[in-house]
PDB file of N, CA, C and O in Angstrom:
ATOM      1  N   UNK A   1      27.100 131.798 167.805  1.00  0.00           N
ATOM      2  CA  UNK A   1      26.016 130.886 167.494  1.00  0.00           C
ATOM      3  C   UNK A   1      25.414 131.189 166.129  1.00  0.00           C
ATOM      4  O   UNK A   1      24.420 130.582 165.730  1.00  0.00           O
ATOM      5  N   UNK A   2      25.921 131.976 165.534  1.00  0.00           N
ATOM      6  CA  UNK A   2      25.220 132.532 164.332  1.00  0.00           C
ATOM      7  C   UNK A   2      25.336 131.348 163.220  1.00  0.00           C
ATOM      8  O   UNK A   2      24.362 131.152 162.493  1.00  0.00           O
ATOM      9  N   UNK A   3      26.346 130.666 163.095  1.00  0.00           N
ATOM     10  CA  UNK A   3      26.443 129.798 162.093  1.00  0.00           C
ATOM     11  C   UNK A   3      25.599 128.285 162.412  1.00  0.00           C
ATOM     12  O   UNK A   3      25.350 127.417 161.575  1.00  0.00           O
ATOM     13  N   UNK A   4      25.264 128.270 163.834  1.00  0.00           N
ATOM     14  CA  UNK A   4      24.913 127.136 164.612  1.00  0.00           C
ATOM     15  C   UNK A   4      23.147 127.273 164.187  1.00  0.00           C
ATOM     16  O   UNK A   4      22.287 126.452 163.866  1.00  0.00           O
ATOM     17  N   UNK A   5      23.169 128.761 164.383  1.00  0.00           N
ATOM     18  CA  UNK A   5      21.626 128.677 164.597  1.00  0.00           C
ATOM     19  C   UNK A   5      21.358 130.268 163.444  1.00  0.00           C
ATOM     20  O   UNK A   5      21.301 131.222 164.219  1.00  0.00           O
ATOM     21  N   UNK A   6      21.272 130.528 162.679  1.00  0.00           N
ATOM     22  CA  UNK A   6      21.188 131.774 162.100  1.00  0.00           C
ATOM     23  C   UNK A   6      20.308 132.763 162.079  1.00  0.00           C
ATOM     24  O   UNK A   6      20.323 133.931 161.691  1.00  0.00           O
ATOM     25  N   UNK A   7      18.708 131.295 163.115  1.00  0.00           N
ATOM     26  CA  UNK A   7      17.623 132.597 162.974  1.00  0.00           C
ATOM     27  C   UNK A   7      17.607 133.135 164.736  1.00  0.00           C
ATOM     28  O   UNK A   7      16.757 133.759 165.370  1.00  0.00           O
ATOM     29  N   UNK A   8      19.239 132.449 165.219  1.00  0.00           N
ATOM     30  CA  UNK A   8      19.349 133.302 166.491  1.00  0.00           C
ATOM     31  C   UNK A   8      18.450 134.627 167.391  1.00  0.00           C
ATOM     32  O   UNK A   8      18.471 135.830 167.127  1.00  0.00           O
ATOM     33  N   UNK A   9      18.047 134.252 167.984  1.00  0.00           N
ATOM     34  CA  UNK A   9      16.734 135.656 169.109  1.00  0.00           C
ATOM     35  C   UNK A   9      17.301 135.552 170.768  1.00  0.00           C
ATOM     36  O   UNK A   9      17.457 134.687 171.630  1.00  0.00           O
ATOM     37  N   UNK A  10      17.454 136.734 170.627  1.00  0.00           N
ATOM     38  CA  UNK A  10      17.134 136.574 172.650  1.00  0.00           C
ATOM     39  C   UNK A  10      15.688 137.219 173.189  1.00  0.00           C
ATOM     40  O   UNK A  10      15.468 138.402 172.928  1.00  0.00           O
ATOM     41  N   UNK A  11      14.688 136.431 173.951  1.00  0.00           N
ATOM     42  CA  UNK A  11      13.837 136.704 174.349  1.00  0.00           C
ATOM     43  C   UNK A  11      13.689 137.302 175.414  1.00  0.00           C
ATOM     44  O   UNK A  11      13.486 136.475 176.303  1.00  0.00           O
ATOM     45  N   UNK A  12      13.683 138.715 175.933  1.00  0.00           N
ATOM     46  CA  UNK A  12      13.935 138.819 177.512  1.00  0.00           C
ATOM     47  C   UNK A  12      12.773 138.918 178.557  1.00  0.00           C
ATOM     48  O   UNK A  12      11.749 139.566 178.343  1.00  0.00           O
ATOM     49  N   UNK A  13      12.975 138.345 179.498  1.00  0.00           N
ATOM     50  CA  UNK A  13      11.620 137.669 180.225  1.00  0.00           C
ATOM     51  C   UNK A  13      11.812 138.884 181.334  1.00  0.00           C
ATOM     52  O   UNK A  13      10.932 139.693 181.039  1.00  0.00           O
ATOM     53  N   UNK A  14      12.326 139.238 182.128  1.00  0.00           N
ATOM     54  CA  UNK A  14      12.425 139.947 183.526  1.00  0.00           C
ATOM     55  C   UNK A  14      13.704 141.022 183.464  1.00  0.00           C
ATOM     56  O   UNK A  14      14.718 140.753 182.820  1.00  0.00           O
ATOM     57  N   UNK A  15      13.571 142.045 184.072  1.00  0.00           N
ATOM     58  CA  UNK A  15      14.884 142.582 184.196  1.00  0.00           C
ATOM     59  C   UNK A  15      14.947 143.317 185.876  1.00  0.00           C
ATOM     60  O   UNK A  15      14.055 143.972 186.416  1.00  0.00           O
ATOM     61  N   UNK A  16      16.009 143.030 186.314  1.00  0.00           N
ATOM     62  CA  UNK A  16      15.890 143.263 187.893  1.00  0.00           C
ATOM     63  C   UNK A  16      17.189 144.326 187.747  1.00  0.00           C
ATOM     64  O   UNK A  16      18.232 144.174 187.112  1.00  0.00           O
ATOM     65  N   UNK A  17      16.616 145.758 188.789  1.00  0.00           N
ATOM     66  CA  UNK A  17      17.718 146.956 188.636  1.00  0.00           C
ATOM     67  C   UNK A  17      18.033 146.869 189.954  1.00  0.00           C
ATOM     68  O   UNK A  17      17.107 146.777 190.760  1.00  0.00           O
ATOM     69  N   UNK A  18      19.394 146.883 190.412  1.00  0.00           N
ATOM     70  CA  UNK A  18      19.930 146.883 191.723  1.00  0.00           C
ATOM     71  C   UNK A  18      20.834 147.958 191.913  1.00  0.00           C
ATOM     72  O   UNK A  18      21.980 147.521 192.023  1.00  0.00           O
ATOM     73  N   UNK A  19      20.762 149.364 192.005  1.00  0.00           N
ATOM     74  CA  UNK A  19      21.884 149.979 192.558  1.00  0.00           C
ATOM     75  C   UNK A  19      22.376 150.094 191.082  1.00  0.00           C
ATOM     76  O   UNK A  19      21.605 150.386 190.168  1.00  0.00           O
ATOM     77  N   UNK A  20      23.670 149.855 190.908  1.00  0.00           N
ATOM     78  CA  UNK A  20      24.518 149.674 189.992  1.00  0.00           C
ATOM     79  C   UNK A  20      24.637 148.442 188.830  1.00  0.00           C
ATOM     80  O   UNK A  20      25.233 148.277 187.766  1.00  0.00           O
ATOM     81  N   UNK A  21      23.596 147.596 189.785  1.00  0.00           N
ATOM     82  CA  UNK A  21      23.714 146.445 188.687  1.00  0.00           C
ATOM     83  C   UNK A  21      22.179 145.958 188.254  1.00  0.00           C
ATOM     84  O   UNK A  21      21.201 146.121 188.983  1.00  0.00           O
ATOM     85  N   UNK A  22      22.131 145.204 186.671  1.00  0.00           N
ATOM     86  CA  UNK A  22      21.044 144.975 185.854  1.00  0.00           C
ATOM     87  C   UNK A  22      21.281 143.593 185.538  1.00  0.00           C
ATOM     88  O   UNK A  22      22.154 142.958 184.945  1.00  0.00           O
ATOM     89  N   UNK A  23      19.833 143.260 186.342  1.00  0.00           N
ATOM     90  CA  UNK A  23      20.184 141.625 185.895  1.00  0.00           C
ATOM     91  C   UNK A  23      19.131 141.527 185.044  1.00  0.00           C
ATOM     92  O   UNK A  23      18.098 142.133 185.329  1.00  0.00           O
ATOM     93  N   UNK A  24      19.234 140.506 183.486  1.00  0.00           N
ATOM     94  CA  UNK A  24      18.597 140.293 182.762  1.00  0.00           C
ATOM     95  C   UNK A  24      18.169 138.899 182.446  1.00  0.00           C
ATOM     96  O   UNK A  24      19.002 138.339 181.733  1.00  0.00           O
ATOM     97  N   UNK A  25      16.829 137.936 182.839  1.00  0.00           N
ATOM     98  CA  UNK A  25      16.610 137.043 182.474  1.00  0.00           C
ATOM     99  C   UNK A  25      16.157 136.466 181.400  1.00  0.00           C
ATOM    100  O   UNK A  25      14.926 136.447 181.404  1.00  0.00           O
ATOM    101  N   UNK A  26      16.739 135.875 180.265  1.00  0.00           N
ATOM    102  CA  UNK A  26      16.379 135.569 179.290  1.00  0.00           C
ATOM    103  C   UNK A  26      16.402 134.264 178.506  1.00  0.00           C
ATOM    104  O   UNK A  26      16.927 133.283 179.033  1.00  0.00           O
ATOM    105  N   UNK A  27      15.886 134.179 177.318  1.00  0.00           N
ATOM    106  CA  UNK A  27      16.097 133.198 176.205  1.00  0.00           C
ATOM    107  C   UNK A  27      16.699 133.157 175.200  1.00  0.00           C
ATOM    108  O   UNK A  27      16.187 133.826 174.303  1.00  0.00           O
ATOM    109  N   UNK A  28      17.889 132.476 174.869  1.00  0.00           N
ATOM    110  CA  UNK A  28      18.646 132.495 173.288  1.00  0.00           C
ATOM    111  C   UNK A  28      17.558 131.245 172.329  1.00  0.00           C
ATOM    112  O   UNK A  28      17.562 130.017 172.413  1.00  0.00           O
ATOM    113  N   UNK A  29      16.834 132.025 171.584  1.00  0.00           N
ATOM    114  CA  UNK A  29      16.110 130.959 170.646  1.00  0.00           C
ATOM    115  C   UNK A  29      16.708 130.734 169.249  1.00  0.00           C
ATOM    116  O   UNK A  29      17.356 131.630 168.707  1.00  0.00           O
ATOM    117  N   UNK A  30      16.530 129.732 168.754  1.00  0.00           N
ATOM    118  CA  UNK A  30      16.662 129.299 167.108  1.00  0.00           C
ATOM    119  C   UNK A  30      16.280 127.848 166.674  1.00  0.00           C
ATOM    120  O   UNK A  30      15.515 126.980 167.097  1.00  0.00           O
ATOM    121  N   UNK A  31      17.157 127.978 165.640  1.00  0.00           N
ATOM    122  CA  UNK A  31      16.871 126.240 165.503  1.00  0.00           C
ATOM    123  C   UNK A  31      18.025 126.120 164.875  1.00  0.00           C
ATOM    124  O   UNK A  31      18.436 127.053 164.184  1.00  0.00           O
ATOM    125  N   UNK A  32      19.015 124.497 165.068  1.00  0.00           N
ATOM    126  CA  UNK A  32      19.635 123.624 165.053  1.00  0.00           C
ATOM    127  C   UNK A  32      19.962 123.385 163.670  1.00  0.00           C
ATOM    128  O   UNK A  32      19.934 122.252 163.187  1.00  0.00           O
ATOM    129  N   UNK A  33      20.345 124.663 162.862  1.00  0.00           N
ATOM    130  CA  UNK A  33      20.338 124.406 160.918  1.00  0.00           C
ATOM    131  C   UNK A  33      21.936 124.603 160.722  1.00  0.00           C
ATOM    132  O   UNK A  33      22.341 124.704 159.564  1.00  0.00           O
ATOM    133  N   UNK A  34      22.991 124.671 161.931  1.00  0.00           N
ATOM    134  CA  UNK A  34      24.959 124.617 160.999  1.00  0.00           C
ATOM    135  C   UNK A  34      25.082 123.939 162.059  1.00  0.00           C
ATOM    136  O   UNK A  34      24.608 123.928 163.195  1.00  0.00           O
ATOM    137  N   UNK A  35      25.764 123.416 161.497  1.00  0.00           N
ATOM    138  CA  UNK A  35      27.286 122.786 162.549  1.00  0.00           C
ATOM    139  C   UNK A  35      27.505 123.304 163.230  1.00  0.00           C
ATOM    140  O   UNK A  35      27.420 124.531 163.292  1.00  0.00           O
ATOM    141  N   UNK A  36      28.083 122.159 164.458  1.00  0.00           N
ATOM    142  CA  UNK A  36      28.087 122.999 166.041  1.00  0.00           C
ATOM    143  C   UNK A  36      29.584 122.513 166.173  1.00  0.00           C
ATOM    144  O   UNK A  36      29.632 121.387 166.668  1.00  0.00           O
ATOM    145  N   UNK A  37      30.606 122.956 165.922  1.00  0.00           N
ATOM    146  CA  UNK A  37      31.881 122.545 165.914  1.00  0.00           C
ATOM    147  C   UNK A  37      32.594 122.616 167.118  1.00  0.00           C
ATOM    148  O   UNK A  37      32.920 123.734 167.515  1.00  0.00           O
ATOM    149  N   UNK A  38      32.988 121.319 167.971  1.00  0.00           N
ATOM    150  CA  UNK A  38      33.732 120.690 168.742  1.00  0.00           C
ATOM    151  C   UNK A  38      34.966 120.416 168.747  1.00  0.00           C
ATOM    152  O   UNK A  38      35.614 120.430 167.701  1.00  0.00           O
ATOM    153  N   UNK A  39      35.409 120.171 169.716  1.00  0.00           N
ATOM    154  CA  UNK A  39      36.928 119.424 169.823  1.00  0.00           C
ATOM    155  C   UNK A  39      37.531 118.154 169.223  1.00  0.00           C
ATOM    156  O   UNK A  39      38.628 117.744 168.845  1.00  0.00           O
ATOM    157  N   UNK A  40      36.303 117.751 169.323  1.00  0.00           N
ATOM    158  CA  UNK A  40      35.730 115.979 168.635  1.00  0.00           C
ATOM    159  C   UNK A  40      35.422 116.117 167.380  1.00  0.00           C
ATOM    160  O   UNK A  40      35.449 115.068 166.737  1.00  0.00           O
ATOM    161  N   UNK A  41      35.015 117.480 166.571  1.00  0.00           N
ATOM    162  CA  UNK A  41      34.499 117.257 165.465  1.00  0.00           C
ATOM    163  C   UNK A  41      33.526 117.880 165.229  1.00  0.00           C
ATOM    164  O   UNK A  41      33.352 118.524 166.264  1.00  0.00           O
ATOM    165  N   UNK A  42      32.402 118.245 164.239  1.00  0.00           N
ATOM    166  CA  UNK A  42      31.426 118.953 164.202  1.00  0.00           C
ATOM    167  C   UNK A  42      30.108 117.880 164.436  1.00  0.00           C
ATOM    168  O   UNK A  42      30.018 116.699 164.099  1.00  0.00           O
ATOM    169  N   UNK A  43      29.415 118.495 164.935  1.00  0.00           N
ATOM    170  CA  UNK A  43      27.969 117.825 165.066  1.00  0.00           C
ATOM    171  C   UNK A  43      26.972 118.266 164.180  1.00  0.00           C
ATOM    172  O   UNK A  43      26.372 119.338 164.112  1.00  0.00           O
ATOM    173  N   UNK A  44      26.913 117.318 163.567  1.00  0.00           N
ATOM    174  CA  UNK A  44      25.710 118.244 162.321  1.00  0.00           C
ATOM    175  C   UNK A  44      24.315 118.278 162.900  1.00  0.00           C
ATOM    176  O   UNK A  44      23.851 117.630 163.837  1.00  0.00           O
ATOM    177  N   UNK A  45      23.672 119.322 162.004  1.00  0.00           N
ATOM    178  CA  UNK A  45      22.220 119.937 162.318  1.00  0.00           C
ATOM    179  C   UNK A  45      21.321 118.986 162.854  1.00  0.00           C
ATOM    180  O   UNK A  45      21.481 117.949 162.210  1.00  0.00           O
ATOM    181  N   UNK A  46      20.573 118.857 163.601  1.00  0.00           N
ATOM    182  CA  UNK A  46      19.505 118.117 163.348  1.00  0.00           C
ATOM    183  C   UNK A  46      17.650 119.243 163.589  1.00  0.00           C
ATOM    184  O   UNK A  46      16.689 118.884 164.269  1.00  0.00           O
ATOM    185  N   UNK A  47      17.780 120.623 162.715  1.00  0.00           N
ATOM    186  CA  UNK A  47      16.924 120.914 163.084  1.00  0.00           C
ATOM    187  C   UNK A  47      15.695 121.234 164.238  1.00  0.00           C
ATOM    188  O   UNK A  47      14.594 121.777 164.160  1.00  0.00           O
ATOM    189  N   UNK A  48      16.477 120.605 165.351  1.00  0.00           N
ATOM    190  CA  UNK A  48      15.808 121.146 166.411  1.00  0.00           C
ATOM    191  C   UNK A  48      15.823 122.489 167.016  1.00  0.00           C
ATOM    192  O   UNK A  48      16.694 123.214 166.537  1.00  0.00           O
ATOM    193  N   UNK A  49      15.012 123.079 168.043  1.00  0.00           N
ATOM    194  CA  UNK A  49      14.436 123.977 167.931  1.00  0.00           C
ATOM    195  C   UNK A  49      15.094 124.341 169.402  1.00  0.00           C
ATOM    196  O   UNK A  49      14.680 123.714 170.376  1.00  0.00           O
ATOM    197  N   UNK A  50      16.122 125.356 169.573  1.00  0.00           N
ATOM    198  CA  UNK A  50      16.329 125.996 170.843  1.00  0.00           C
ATOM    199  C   UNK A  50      15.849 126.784 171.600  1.00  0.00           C
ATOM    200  O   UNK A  50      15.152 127.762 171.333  1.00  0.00           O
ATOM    201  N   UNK A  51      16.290 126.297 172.864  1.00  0.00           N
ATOM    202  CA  UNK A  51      15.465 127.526 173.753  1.00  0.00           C
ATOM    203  C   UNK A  51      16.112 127.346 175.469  1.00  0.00           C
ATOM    204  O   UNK A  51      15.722 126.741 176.467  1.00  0.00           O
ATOM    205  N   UNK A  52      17.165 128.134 175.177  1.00  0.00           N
ATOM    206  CA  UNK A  52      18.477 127.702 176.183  1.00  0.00           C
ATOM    207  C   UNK A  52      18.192 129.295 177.422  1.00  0.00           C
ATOM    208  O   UNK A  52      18.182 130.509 177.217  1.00  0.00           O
ATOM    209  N   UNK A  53      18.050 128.650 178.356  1.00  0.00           N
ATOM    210  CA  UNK A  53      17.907 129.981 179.793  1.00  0.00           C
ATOM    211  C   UNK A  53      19.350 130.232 179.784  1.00  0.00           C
ATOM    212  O   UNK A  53      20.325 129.482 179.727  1.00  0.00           O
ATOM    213  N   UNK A  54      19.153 131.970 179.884  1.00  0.00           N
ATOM    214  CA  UNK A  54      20.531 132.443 179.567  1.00  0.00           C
ATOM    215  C   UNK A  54      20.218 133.841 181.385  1.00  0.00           C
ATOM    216  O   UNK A  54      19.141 134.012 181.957  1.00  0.00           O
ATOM    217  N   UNK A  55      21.160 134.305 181.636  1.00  0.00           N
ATOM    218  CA  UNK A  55      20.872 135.559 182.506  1.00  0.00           C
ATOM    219  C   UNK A  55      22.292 136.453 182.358  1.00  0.00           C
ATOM    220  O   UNK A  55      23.380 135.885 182.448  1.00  0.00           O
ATOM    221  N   UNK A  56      22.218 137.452 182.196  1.00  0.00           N
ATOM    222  CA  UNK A  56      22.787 138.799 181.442  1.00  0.00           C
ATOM    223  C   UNK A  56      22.709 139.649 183.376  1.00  0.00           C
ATOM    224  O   UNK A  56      21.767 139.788 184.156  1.00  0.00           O
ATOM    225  N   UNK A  57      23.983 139.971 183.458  1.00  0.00           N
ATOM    226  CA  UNK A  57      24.524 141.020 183.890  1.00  0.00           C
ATOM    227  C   UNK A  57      25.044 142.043 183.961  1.00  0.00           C
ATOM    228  O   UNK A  57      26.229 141.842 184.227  1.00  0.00           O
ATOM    229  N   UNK A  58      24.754 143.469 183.838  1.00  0.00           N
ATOM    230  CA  UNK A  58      25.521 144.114 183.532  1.00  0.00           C
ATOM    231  C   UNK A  58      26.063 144.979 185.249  1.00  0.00           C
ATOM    232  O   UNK A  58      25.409 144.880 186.287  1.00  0.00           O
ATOM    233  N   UNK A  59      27.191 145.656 185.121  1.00  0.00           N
ATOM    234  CA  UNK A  59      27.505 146.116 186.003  1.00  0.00           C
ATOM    235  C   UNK A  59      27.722 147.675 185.900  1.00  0.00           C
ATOM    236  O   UNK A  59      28.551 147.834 185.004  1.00  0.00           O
ATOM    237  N   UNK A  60      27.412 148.684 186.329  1.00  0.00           N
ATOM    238  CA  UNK A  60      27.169 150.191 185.837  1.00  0.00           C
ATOM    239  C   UNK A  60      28.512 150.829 187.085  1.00  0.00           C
ATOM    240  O   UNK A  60      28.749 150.531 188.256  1.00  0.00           O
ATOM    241  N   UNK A  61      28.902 151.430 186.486  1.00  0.00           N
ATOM    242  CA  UNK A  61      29.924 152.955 186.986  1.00  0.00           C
ATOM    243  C   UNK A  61      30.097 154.054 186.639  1.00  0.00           C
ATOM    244  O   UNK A  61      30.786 154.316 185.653  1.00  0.00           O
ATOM    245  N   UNK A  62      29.442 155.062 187.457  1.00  0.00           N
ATOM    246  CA  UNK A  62      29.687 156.184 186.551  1.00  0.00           C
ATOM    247  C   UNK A  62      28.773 156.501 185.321  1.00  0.00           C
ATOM    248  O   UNK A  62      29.101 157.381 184.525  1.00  0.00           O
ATOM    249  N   UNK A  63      27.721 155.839 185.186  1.00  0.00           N
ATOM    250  CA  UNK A  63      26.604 155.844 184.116  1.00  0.00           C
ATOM    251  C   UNK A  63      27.225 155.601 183.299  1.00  0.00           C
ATOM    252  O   UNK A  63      27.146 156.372 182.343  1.00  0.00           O
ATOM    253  N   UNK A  64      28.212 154.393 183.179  1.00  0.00           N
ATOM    254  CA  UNK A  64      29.380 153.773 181.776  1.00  0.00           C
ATOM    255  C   UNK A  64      29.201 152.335 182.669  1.00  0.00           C
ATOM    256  O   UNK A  64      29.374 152.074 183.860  1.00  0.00           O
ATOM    257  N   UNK A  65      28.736 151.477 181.408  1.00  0.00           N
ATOM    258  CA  UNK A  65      29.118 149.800 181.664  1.00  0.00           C
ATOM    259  C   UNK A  65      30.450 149.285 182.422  1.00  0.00           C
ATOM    260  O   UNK A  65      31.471 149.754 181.920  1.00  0.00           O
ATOM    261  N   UNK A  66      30.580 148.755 183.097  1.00  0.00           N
ATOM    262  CA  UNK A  66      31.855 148.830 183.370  1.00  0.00           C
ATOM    263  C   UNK A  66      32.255 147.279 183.267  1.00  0.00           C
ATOM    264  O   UNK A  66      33.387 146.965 182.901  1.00  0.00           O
ATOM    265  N   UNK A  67      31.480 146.510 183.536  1.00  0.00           N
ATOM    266  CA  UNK A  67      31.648 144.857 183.124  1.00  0.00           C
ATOM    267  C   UNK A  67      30.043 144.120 182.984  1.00  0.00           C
ATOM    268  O   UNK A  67      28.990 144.251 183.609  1.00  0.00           O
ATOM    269  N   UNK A  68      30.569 143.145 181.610  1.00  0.00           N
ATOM    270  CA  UNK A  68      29.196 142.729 181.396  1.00  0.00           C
ATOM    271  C   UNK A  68      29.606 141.072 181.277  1.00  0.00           C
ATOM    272  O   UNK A  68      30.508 140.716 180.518  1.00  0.00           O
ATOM    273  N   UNK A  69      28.770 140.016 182.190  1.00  0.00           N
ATOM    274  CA  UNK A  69      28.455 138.570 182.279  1.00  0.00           C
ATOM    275  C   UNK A  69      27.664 138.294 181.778  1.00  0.00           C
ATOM    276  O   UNK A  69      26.653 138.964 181.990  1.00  0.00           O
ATOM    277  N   UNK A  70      27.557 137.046 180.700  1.00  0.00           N
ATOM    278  CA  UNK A  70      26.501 136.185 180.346  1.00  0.00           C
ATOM    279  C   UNK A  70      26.374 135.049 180.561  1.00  0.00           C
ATOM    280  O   UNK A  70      27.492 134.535 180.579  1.00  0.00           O
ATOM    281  N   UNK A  71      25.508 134.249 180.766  1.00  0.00           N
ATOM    282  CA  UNK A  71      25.435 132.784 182.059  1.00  0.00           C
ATOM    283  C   UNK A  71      24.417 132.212 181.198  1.00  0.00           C
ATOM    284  O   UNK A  71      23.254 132.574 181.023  1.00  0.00           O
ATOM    285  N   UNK A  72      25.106 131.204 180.667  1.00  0.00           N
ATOM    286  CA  UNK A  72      24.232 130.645 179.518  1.00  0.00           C
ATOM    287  C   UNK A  72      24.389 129.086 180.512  1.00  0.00           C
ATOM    288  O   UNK A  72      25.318 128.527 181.094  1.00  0.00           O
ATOM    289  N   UNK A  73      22.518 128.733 180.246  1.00  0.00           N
ATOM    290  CA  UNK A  73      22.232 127.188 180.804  1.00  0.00           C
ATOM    291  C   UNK A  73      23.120 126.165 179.998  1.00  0.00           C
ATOM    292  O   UNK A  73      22.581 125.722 178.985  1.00  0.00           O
ATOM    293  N   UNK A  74      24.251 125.767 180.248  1.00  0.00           N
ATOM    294  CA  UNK A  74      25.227 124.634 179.048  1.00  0.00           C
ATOM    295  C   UNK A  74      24.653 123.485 178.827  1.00  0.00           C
ATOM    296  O   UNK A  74      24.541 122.998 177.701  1.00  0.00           O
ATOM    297  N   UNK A  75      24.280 123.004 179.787  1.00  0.00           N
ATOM    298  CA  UNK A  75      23.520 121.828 180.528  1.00  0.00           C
ATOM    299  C   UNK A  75      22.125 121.705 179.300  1.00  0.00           C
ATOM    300  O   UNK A  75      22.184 120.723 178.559  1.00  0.00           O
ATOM    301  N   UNK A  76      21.415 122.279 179.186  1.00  0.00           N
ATOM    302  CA  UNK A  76      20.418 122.393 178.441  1.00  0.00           C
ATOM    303  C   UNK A  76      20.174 122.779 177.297  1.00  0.00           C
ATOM    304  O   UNK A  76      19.054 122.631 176.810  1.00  0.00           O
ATOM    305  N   UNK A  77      21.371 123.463 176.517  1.00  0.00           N
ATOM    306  CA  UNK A  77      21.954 123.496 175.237  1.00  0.00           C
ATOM    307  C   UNK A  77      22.503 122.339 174.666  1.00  0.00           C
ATOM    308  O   UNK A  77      22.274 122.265 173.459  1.00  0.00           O
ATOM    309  N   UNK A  78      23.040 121.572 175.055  1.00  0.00           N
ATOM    310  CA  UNK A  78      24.233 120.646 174.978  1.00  0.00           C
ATOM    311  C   UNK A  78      22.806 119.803 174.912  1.00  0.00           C
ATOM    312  O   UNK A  78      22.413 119.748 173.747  1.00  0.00           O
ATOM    313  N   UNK A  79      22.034 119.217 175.729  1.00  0.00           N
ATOM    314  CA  UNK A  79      21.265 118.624 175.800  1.00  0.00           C
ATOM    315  C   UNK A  79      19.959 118.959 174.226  1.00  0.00           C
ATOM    316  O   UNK A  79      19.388 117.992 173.723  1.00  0.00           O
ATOM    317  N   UNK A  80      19.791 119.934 173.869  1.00  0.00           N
ATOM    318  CA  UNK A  80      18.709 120.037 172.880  1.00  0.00           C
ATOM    319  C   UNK A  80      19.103 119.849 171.735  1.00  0.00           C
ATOM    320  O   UNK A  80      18.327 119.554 170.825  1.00  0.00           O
ATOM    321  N   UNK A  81      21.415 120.097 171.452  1.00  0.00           N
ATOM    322  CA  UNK A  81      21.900 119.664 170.763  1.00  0.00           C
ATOM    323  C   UNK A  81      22.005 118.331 170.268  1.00  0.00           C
ATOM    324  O   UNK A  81      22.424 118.100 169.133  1.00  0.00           O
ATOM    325  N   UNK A  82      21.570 117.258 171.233  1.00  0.00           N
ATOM    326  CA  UNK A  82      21.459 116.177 171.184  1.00  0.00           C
ATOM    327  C   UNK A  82      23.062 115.457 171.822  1.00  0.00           C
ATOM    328  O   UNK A  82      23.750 114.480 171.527  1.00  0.00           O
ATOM    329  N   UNK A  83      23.119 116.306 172.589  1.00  0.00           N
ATOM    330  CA  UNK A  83      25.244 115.961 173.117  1.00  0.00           C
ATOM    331  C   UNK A  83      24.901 115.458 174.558  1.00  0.00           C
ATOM    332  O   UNK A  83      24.095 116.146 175.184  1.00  0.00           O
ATOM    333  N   UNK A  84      25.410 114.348 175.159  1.00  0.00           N
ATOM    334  CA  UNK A  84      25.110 113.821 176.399  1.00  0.00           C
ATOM    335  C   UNK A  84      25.999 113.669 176.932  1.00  0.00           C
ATOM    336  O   UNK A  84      27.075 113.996 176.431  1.00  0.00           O
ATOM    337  N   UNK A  85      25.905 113.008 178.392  1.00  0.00           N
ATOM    338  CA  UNK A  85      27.197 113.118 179.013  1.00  0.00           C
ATOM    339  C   UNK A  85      27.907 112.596 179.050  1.00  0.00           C
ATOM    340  O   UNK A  85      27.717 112.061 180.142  1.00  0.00           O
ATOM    341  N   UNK A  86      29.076 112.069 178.566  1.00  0.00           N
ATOM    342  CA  UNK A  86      29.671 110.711 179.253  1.00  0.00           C
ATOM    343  C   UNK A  86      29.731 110.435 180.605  1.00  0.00           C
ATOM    344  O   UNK A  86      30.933 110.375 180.864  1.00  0.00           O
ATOM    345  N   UNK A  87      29.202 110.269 181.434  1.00  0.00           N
ATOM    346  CA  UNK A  87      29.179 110.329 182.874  1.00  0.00           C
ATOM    347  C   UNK A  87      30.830 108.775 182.881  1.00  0.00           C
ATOM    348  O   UNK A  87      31.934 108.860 183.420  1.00  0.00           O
ATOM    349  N   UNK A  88      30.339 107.820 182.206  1.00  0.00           N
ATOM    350  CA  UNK A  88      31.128 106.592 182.835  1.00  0.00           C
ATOM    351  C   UNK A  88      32.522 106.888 182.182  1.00  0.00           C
ATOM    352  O   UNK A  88      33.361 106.092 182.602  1.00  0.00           O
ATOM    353  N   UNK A  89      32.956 107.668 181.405  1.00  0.00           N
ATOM    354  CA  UNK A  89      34.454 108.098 181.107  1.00  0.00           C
ATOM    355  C   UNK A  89      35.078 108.574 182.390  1.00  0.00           C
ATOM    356  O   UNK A  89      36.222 108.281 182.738  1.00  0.00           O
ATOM    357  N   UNK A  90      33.985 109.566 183.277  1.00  0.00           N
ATOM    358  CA  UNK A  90      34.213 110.784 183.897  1.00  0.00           C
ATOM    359  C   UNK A  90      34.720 109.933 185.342  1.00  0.00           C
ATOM    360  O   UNK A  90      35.787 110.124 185.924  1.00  0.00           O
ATOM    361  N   UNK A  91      33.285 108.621 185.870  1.00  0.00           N
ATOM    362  CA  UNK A  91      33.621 107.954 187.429  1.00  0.00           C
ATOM    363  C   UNK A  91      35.168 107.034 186.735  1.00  0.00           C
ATOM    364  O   UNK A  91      36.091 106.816 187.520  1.00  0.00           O
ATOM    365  N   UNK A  92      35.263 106.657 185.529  1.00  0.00           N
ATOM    366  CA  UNK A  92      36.805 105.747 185.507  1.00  0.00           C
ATOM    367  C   UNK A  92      38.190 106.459 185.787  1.00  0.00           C
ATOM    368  O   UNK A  92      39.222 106.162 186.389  1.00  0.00           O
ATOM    369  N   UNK A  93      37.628 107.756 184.921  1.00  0.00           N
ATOM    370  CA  UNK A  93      39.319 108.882 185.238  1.00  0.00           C
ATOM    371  C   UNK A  93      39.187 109.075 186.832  1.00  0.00           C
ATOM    372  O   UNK A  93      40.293 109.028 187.371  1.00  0.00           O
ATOM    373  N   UNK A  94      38.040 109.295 187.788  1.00  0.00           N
ATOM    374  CA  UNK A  94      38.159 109.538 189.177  1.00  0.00           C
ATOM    375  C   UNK A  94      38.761 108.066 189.921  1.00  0.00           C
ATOM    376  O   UNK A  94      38.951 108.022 191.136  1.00  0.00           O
TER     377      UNK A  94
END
């Protein structure tokens, strides 16, 4: 996202310790200043201002990381990008 958004932040709101595993609730913030390059093509900037719910997992073994997940809201990125759905492409191919 660095080229997408350059003044890129993660904000972290909560962190929950379970045993072996660390769940982290957070925010990827910036704003909407490069190209967001697609399959279709690039989508240029339009300066808007992100703020996409993300949640961070890590998984511990042995006091060594042993696997780490990040679960980024797509739905609501895609959306602040200004990218919508085609829903009626989606019911014609079904």
């Amino acid at each position: 996202m660095g080229k997408l958004a350059p003044d890129i932040h993660r904000e972290l709101h909560r962190f929950h310790v379970m045993g072996d595993l660390v769940a982290v609730e957070l925010s990827i913030r910036g704003t909407f200043t490069g190209p967001f390059e697609t399959p279709a093509g690039a989508i240029q900037p339009t300066g808007a201002k992100l703020d996409i719910p993300t949640a961070d997992f890590w998984y511990i073994e042995n006091g060594k990381i042993k696997e780490f997940n990040c679960y980024v809201g797509i739905s609501v990125m895609l959306a602040q990008l200004g990218v919508q759905p085609d829903f009626a492409s989606a019911v014609k191919a079904g």
